[in-house]
C-alpha positions as CSV (number, residue, x, y, z in Angstrom):
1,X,0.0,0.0,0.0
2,X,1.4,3.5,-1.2
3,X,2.4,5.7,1.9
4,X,0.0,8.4,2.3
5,X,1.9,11.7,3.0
6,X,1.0,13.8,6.3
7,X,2.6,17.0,5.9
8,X,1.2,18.7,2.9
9,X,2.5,21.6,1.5
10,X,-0.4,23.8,1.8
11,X,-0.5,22.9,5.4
12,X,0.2,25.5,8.1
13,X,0.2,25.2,12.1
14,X,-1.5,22.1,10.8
15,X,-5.0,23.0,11.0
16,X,-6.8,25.6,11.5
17,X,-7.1,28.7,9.9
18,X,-10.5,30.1,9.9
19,X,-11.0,29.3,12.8
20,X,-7.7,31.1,14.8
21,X,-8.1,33.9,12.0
22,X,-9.8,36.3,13.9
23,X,-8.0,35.4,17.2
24,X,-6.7,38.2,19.2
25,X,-3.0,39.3,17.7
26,X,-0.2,38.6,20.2
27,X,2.5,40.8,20.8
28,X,5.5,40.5,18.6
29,X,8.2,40.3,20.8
30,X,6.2,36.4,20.7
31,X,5.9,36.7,17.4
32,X,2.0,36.5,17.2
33,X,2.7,33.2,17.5
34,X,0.3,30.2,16.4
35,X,-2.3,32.0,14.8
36,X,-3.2,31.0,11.1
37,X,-1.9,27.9,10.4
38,X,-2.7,24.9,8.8
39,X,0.3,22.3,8.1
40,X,2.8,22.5,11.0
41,X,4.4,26.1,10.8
42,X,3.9,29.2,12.3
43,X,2.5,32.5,10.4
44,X,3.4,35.9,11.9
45,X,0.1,38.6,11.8
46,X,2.4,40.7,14.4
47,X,0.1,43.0,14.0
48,X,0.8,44.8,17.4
49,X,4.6,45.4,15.8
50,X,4.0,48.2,14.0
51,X,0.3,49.6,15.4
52,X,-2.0,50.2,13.0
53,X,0.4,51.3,10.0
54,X,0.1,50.5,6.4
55,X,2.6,47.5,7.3
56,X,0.2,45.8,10.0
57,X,-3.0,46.2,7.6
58,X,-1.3,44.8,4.5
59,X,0.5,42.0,6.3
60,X,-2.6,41.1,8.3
61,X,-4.6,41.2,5.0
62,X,-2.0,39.1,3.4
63,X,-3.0,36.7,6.0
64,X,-6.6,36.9,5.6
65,X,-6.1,36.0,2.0
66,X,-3.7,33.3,2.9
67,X,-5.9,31.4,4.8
68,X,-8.9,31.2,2.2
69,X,-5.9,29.8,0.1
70,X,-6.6,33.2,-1.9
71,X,-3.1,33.1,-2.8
72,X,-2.7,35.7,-5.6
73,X,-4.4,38.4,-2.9
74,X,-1.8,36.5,-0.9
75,X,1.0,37.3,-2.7
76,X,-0.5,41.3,-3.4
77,X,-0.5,42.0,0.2
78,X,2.6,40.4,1.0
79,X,4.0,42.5,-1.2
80,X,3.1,45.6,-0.3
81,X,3.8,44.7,3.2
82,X,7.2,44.1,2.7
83,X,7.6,47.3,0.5
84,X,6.6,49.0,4.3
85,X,8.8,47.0,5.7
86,X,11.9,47.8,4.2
87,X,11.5,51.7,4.3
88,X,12.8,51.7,7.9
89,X,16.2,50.4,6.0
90,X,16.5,48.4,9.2
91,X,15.8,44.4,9.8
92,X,13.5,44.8,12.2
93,X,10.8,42.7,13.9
94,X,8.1,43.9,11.2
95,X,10.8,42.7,7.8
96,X,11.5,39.3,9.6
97,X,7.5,38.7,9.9
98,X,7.1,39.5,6.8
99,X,9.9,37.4,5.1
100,X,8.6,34.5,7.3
101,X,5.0,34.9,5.7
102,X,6.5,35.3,2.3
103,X,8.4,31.9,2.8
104,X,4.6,30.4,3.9
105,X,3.1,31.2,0.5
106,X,6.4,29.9,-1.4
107,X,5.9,26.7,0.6
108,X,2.0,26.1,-0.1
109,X,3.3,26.9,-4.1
110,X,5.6,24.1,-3.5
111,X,8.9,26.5,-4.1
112,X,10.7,25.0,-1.7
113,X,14.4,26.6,-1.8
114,X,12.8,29.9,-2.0
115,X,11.2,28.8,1.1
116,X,13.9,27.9,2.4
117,X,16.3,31.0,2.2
118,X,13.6,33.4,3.3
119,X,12.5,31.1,6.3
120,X,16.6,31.4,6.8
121,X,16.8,35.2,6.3
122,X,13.7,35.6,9.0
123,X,15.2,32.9,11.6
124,X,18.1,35.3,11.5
125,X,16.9,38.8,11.7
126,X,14.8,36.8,15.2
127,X,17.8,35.5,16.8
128,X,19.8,38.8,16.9
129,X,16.9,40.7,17.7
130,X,15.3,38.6,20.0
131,X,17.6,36.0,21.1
132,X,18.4,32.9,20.1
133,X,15.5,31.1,22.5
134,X,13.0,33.3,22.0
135,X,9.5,31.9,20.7
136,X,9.9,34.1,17.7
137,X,13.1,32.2,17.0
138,X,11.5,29.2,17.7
139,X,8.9,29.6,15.2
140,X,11.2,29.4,12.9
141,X,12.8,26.9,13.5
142,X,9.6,25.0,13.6
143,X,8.6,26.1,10.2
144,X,12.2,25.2,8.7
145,X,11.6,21.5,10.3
146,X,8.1,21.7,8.2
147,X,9.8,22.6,5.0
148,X,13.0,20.3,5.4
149,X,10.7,17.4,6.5
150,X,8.5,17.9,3.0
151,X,11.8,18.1,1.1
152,X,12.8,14.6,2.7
153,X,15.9,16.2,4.7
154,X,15.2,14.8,7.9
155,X,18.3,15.3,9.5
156,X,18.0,19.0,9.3
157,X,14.1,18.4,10.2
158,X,14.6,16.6,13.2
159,X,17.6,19.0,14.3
160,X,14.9,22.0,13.8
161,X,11.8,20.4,15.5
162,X,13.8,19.4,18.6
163,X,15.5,23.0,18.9
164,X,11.9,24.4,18.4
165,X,9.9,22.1,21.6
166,X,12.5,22.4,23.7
167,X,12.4,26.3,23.8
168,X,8.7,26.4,23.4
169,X,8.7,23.8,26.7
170,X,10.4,25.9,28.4
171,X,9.2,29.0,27.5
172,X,5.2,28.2,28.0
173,X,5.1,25.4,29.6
174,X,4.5,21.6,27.9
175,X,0.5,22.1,27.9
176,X,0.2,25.3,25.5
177,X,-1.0,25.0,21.8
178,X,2.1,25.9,20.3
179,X,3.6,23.1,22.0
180,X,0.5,21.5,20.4
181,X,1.6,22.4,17.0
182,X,4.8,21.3,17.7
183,X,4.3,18.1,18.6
184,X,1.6,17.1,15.5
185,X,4.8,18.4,13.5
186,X,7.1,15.9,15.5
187,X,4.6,13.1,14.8
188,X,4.5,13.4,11.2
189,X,8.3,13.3,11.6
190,X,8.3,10.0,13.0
191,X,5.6,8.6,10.9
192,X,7.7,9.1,8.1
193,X,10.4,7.5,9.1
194,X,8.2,4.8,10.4
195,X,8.4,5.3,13.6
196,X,5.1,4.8,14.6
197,X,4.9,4.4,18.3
198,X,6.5,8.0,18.9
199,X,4.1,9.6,16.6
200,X,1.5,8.1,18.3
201,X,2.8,9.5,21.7
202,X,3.2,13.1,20.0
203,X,-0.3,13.2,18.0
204,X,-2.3,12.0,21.0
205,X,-1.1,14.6,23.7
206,X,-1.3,17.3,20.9
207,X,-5.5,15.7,20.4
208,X,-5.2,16.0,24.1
209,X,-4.1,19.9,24.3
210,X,-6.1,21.1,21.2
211,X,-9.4,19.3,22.5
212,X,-9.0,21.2,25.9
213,X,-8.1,24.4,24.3
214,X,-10.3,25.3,21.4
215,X,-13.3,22.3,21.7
216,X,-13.5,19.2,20.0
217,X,-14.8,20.3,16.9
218,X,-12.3,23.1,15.4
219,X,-10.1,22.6,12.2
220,X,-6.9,22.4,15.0
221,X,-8.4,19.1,16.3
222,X,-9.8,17.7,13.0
223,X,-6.4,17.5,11.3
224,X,-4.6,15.9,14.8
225,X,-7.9,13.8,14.1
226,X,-6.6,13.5,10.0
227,X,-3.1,12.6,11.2
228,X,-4.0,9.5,13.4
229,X,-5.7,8.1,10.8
230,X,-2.9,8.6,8.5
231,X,-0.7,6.9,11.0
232,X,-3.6,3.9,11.2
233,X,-3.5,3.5,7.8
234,X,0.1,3.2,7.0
235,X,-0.1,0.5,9.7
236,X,-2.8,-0.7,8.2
237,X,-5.1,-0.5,10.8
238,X,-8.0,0.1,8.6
239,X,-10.7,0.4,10.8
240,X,-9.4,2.6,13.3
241,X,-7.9,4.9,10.1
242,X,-11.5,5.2,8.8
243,X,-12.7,6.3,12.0
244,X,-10.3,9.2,12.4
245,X,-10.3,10.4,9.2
246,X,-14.4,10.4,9.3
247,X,-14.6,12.0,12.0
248,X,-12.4,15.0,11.3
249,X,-14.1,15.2,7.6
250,X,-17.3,16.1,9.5
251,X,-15.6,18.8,11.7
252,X,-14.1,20.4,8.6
253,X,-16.5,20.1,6.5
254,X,-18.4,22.2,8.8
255,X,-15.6,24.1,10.0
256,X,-13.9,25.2,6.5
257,X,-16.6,24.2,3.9
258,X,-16.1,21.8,1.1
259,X,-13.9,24.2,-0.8
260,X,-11.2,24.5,1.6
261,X,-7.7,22.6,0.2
262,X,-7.5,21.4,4.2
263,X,-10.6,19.7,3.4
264,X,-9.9,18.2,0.2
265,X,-6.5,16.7,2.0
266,X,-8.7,14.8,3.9
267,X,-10.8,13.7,2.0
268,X,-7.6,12.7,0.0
269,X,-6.9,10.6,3.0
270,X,-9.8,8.8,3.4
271,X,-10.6,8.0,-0.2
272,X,-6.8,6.3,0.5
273,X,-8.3,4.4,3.3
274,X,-11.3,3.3,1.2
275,X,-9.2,1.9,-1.3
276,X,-7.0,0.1,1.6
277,X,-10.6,-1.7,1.8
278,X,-11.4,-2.3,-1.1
279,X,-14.1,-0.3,-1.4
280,X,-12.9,1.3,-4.8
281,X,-16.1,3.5,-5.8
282,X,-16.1,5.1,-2.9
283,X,-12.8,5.9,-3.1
284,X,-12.8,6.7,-6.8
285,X,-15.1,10.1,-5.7
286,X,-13.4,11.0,-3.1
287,X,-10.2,11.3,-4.8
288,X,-11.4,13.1,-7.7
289,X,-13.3,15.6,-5.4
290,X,-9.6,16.8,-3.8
291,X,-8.2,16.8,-6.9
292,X,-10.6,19.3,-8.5
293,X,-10.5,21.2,-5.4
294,X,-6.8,21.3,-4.9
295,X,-6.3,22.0,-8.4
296,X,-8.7,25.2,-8.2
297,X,-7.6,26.3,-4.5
298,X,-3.9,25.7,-5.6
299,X,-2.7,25.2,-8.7
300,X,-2.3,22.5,-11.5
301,X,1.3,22.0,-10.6
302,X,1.4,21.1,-7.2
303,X,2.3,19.1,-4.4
304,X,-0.6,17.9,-3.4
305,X,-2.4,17.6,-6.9
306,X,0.6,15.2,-7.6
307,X,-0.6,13.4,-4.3
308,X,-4.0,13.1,-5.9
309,X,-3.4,12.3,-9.0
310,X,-1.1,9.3,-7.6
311,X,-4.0,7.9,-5.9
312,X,-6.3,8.1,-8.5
313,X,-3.6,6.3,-10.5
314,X,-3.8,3.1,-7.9
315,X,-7.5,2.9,-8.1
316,X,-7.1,2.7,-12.1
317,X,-4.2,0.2,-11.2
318,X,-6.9,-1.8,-9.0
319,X,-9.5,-1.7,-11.9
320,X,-7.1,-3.2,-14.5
321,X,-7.5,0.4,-16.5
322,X,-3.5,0.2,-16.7
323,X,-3.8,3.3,-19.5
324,X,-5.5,5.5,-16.7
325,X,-3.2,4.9,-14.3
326,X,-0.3,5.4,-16.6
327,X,-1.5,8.7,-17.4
328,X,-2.2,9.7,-14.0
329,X,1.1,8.2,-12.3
330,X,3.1,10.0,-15.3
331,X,1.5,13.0,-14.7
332,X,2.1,12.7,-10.7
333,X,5.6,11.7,-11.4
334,X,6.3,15.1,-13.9
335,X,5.0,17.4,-11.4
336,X,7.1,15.7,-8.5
337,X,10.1,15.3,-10.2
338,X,10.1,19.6,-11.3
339,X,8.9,20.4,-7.9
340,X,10.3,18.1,-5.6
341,X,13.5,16.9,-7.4
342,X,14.2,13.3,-9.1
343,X,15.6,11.5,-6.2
344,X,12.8,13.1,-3.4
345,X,11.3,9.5,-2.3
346,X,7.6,10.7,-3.8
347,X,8.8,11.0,-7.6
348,X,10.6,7.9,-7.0
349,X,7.5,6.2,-5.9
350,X,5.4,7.8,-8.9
351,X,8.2,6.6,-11.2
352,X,8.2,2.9,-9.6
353,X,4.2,2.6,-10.2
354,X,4.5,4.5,-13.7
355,X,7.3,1.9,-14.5
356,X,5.0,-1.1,-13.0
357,X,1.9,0.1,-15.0
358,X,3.7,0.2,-17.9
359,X,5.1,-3.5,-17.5
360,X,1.4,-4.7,-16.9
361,X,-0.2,-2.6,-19.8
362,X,2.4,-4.1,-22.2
363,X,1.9,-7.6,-20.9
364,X,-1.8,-7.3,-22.0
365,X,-1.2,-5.7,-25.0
366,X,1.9,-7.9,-25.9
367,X,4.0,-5.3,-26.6
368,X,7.6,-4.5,-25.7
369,X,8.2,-2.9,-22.4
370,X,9.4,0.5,-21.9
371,X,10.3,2.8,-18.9
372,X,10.7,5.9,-17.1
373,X,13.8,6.9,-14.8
374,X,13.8,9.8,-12.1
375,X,17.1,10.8,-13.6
């Protein structure tokens, strides 16, 4: 059974968005930490740094936009924020906030090493500001573990997420949501290096802090919710996967709508789950409902579309359509390989069922085989 991936790259704070949107604005010597995120890192509204100057309005509007995956407005704001910004002709508190939202929107568009250097740039500007364990540092540090866990650098990942929990431990204390946020992060860590037990441990006290802080039925909880039954179902415990992933479908679906790319990554998910089962139909609609919506909420070059598309490519596979599934698992394997490079272990994997398709299609055609290399 393919892996199902946890961490996608749309995917801030891992959850919630809408819901922590409107939230008060904490100062940003913290770093307005925690609020608007879906995917395990840490946006900065710091809208306290600056008052109410042009700065604060466009970089909380950027954030507005952000989180209804409204990512050309995004990108507009963000902009002009940082045009504000940089008038001072000092790295300030305000610049490193904004370079740290500008690396958020390069990482839900999948530009990773853009990401990368502006998350680097911001971590800096913190640390000699701030100090080097101040949560503003530590958020990120947080957000570098997200990126360097999507690109499949988990050295670097784990180095970053550790750093990050033990400053927010000792800063707030082990029962505060960042330290929430943290851990879900942790947990998809270990999951993808199959360490199961310890992402257990990390997702469940994380369910544990989010249900006692914002209720049992915000966007925060679902996708805790979404990433147990991730970790379920690369066990294979399918029964206890569909029941996770069910339930925080109904709290999203609620909480974000039916249009919402967090949405459509769960549903992602548990069309997986039904396909685990056998129950291929059911699956088959699922799957194409996230695609659609993470191809109109994101883009047709994507991450996560490539995700989709991949799984829609093993239900094919399961139907004996092996022309289907060789269209989609190319077209999951292009995307991955541009975006995520040819030796990331997700284009490998779309190149290994691209490759397997193609043997099976020639078998029952009786022609000669060919095949596709990562490069």
């Amino acid at each position: 059974m393919a892996r199902i991936k946890t961490r996608t790259v749309f995917l801030l704070q891992t959850a919630a968005v809408a819901a922590l949107l409107l939230a008060p604005v904490i100062a940003a010597a913290a770093d307005s930490t925690e609020k608007a995120a879906y995917g395990g890192s840490t946006l900065s509204p710091d809208k306290d740094a600056a008052g109410d100057s042009l700065w604060s309005r466009y970089n909380y509007a950027g954030l507005r936009a952000l989180n209804k995956a409204d990512y050309k407005r995004a990108e507009f704001d963000f902009n002009l924020a940082l045009i504000e910004a940089q008038k001072s002709g000092k790295e300030d508190v305000p610049l490193a906030a904004t370079l740290n939202n500008i690396a958020e929107l390069r990482r839900y568009q999948g530009q990773y090493k853009e990401a990368e250097k502006l998350y680097k740039q911001a971590l800096a500007i913190k640390e000699r500001l701030l100090g080097e364990e101040s949560l503003a540092a530590a958020n990120s540090m947080n957000n570098l573990a997200v990126l360097y866990t999507t690109m499949a650098n988990y050295p670097e990942a784990e180095k970053f997420y550790k750093r990050s929990i033990a400053i927010r431990e000792k800063v707030l204390g082990k029962d505060d949501l960042n330290i929430a946020s943290s851990l879900v992060n942790m947990g998809a860590f270990y999951d993808d290096e199959h360490k199961y037990a310890e992402a257990e441990t990390c997702y469940k006290r994380a369910l544990k802090i989010r249900e006692s802080a914002l209720g049992s039925s915000s966007s925060e909880t679902a996708y805790v919710l979404h990433d147990l039954g991730v970790l379920a179902l690369h066990q294979e415990k399918l029964d206890e996967a569909e029941d996770y992933l069910k339930r925080a479908l109904a709290i999203d679906e609620h909480a974000l709508g039916l249009d919402h790319p967090q949405t459509a990554t769960i549903q992602s998910a548990l069309g997986s789950c039904y396909l685990a089962e056998n129950k291929v139909e059911q699956a088959d609609s699922l799957l194409h409902k996230a695609l659609l919506t993470h191809q109109r909420a994101l883009s047709f070059e994507h991450p996560e579309v490539a995700c989709d598309l991949f799984n829609i490519g093993l239900v094919s596979e399961k139907r004996g359509k092996y022309k289907d599934a060789e269209r989609m698992f190319k077209s999951s394997m292009t995307i991955r390989k541009k975006l995520l490079g040819p030796k990331h272990p997700e284009t490998v994997a779309a190149c290994d069922a691209y490759n397997r398709v193609l043997k099976l299609s020639a078998k029952e055609s009786g022609q000669k085989e060919s095949s596709a290399h990562p490069d």
